[in-house]
N, CA, C and O atoms as a GROMACS GRO file, in nm:
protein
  264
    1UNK      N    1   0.541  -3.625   1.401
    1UNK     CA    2   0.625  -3.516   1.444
    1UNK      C    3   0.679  -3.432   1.328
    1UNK      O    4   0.744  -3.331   1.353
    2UNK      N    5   0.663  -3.457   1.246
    2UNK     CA    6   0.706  -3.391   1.081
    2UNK      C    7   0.658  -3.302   1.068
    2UNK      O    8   0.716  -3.197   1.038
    3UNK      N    9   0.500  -3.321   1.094
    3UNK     CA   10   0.413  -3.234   1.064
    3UNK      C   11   0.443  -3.054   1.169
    3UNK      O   12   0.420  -2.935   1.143
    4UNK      N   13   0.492  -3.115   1.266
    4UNK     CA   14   0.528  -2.992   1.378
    4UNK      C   15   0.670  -2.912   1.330
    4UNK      O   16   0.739  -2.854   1.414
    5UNK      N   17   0.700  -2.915   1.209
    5UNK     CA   18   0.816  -2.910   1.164
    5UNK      C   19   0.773  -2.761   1.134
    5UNK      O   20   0.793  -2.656   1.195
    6UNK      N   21   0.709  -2.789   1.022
    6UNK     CA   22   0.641  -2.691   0.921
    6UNK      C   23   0.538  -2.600   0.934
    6UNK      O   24   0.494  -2.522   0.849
    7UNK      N   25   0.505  -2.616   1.047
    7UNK     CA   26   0.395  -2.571   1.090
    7UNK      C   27   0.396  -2.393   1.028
    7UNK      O   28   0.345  -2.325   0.939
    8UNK      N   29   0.492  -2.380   1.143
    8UNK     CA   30   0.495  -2.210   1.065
    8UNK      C   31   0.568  -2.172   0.992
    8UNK      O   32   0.640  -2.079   1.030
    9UNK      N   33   0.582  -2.221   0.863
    9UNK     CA   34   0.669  -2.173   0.713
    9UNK      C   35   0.541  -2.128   0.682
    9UNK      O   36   0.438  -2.153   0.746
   10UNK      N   37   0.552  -2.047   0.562
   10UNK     CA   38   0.436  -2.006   0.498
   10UNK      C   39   0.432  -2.089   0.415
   10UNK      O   40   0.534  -2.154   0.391
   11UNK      N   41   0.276  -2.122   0.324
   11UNK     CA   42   0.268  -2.201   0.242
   11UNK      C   43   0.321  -2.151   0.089
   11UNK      O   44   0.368  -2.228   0.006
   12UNK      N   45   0.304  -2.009   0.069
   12UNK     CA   46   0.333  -1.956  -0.029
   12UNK      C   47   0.486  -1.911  -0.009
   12UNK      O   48   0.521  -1.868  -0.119
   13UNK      N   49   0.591  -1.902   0.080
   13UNK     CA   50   0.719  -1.874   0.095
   13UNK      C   51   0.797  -1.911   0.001
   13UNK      O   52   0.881  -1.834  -0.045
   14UNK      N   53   0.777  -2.066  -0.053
   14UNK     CA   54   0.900  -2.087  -0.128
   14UNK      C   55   0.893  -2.046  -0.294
   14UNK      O   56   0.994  -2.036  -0.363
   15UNK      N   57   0.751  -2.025  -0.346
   15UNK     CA   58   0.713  -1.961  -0.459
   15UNK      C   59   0.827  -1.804  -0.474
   15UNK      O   60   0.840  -1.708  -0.399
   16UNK      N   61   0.878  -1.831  -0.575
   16UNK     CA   62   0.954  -1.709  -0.622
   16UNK      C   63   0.909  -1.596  -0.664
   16UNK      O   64   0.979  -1.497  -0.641
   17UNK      N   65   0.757  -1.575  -0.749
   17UNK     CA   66   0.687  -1.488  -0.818
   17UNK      C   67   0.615  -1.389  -0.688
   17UNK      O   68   0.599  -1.269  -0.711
   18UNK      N   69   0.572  -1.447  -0.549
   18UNK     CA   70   0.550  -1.364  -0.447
   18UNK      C   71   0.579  -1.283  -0.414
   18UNK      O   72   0.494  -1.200  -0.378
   19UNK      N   73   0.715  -1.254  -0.405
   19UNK     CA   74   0.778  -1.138  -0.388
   19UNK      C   75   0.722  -1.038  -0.496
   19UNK      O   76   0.646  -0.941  -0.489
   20UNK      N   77   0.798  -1.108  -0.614
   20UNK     CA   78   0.751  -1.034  -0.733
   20UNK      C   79   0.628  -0.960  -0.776
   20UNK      O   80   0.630  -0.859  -0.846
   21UNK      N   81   0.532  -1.014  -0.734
   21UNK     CA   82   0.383  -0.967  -0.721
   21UNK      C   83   0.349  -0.864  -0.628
   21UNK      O   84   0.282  -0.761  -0.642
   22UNK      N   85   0.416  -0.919  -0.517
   22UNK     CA   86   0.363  -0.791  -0.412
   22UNK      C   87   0.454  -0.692  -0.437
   22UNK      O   88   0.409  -0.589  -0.387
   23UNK      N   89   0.588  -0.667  -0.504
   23UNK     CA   90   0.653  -0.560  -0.499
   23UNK      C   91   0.596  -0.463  -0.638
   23UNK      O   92   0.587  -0.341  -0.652
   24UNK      N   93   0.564  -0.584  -0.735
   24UNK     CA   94   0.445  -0.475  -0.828
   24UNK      C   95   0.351  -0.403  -0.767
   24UNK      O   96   0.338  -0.282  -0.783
   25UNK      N   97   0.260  -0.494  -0.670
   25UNK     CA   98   0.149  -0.430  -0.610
   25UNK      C   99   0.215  -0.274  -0.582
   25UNK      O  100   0.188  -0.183  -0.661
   26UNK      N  101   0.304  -0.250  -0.466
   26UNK     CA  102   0.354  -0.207  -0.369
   26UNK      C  103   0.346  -0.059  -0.484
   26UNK      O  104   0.275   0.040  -0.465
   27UNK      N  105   0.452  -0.085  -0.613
   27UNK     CA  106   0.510   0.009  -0.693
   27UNK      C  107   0.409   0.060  -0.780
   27UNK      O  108   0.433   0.174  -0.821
   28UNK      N  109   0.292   0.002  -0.824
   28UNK     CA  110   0.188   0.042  -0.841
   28UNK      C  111   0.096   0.130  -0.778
   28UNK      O  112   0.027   0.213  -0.836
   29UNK      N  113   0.099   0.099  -0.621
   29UNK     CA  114   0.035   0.158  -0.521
   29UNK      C  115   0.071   0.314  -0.485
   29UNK      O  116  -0.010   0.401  -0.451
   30UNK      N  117   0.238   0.330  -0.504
   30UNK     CA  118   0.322   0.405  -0.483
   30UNK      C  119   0.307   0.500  -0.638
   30UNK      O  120   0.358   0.611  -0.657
   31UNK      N  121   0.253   0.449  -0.701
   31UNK     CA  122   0.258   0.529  -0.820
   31UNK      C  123   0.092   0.665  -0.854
   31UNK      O  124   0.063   0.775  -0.901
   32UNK      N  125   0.032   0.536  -0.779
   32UNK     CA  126  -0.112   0.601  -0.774
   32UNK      C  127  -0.088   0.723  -0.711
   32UNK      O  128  -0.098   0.834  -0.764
   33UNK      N  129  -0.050   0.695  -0.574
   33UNK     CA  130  -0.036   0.784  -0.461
   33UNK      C  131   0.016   0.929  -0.508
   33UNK      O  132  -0.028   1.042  -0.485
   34UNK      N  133   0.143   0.876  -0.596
   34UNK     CA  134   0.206   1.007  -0.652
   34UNK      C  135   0.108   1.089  -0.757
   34UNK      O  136   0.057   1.200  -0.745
   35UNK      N  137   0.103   1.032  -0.820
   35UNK     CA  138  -0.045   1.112  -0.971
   35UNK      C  139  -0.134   1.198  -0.895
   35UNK      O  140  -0.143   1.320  -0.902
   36UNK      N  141  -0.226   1.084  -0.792
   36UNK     CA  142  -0.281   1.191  -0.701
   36UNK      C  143  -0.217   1.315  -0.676
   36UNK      O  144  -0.252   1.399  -0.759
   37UNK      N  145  -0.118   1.368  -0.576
   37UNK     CA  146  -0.039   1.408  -0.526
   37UNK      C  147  -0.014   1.526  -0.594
   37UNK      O  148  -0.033   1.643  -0.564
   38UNK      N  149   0.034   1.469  -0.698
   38UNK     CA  150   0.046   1.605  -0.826
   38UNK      C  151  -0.065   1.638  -0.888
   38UNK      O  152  -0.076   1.757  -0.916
   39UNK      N  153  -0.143   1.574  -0.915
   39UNK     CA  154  -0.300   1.662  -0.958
   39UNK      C  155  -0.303   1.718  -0.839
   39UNK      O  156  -0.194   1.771  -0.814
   40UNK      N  157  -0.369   1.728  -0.768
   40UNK     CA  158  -0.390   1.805  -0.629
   40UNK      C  159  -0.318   1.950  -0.621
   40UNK      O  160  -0.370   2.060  -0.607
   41UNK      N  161  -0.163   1.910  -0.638
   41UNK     CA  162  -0.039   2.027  -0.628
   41UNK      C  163  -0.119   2.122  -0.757
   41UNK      O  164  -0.154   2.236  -0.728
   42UNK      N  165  -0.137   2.085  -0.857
   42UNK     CA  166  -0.137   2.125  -1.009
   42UNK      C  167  -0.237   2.200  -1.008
   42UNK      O  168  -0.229   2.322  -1.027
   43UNK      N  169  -0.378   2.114  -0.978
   43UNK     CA  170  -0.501   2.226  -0.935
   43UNK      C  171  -0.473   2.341  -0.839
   43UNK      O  172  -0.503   2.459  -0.859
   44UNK      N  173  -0.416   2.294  -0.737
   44UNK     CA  174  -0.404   2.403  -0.668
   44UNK      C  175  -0.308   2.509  -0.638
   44UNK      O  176  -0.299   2.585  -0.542
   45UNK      N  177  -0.212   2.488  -0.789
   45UNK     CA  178  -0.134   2.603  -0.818
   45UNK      C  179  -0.173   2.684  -0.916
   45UNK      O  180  -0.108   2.789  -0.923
   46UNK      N  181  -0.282   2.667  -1.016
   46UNK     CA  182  -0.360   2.664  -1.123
   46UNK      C  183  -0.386   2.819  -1.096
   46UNK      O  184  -0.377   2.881  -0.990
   47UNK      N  185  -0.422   2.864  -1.225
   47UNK     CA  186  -0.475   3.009  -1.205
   47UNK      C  187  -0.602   3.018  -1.306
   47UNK      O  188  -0.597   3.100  -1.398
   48UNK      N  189  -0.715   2.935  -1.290
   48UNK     CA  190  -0.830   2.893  -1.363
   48UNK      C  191  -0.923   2.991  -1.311
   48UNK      O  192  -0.972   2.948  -1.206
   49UNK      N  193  -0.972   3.119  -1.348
   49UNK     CA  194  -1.028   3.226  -1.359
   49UNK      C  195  -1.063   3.259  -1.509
   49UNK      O  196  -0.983   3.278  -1.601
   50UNK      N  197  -1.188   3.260  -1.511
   50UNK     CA  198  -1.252   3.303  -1.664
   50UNK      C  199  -1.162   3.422  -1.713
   50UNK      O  200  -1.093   3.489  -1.636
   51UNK      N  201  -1.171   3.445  -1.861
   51UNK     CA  202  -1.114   3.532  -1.902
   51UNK      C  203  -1.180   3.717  -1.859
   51UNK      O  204  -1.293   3.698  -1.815
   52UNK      N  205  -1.152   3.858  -1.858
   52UNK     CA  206  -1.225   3.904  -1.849
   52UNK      C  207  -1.319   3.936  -2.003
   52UNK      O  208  -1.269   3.920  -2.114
   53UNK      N  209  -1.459   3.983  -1.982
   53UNK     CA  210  -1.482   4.049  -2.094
   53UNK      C  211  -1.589   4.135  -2.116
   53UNK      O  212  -1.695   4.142  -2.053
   54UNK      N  213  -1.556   4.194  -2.206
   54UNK     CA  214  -1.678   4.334  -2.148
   54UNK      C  215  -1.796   4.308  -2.240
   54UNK      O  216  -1.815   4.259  -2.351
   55UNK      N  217  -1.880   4.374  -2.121
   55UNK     CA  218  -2.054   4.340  -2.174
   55UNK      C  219  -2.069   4.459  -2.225
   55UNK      O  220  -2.067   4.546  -2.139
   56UNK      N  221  -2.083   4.495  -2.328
   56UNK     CA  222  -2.186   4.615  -2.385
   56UNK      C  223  -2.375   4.588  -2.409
   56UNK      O  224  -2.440   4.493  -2.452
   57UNK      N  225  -2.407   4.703  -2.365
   57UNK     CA  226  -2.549   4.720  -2.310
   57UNK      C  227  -2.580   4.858  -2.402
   57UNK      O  228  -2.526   4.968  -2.401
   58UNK      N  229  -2.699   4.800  -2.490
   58UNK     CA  230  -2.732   4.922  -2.595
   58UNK      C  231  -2.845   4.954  -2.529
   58UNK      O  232  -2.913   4.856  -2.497
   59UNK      N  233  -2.899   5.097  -2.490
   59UNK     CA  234  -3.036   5.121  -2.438
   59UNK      C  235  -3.071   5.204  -2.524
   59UNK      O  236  -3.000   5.303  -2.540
   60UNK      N  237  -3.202   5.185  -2.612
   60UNK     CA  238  -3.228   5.282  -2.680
   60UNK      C  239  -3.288   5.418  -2.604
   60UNK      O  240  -3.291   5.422  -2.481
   61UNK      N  241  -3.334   5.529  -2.687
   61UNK     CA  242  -3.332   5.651  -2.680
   61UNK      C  243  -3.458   5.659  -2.598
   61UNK      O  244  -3.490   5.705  -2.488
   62UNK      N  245  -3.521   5.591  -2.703
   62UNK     CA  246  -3.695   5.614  -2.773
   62UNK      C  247  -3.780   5.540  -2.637
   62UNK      O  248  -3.901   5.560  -2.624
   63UNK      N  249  -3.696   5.446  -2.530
   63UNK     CA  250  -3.756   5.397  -2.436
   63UNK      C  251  -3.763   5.456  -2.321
   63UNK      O  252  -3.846   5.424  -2.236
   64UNK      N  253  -3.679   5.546  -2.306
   64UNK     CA  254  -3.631   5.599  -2.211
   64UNK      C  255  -3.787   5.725  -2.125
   64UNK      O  256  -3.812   5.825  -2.191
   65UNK      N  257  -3.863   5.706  -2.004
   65UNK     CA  258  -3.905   5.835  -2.038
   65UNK      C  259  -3.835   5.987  -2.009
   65UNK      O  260  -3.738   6.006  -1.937
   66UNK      N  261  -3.905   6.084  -2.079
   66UNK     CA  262  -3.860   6.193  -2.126
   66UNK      C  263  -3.906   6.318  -2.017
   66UNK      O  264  -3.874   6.434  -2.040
   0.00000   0.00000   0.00000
C-alpha cells in the first residue's frame, strides 16, 4: 500500500535544479523570440535602396551614320 502513496508525485519534483533549468529554458526561449522580433521590425523599417548614380554613355561621332 506504500507504493499507492506515491504514485502521482513526480519523480523529478523534489530535485531543486528543475525548476531552475526549465526557467533558463523558458528565458532563453523568450529571448530568441525577441531578437527575432526586432530583426524583422529593423529590416522592415530599413531604407536599403542602392545609392543613386549616374551612367555616362560616350557615343562617338565617327559611328554614327551621316
Amino acid at each position: 500500500m506504500t507504493l499507492a502513496r506515491y504514485r502521482n508525485r513526480s519523480v523529478f519534483g523534489d530535485r531543486q535544479s528543475s525548476g531552475v533549468g526549465k526557467r533558463a529554458f523558458q528565458l532563453l526561449i523568450g529571448i530568441i523570440i525577441l531578437a527575432v522580433i526586432g530583426l524583422v521590425v529593423y529590416l522592415g523599417l530599413g531604407d536599403y535602396r542602392p545609392e543613386p548614380e549616374r551612367i555616362e554613355r560616350v557615343i562617338e561621332v565617327e559611328t554614327t551614320p551621316q
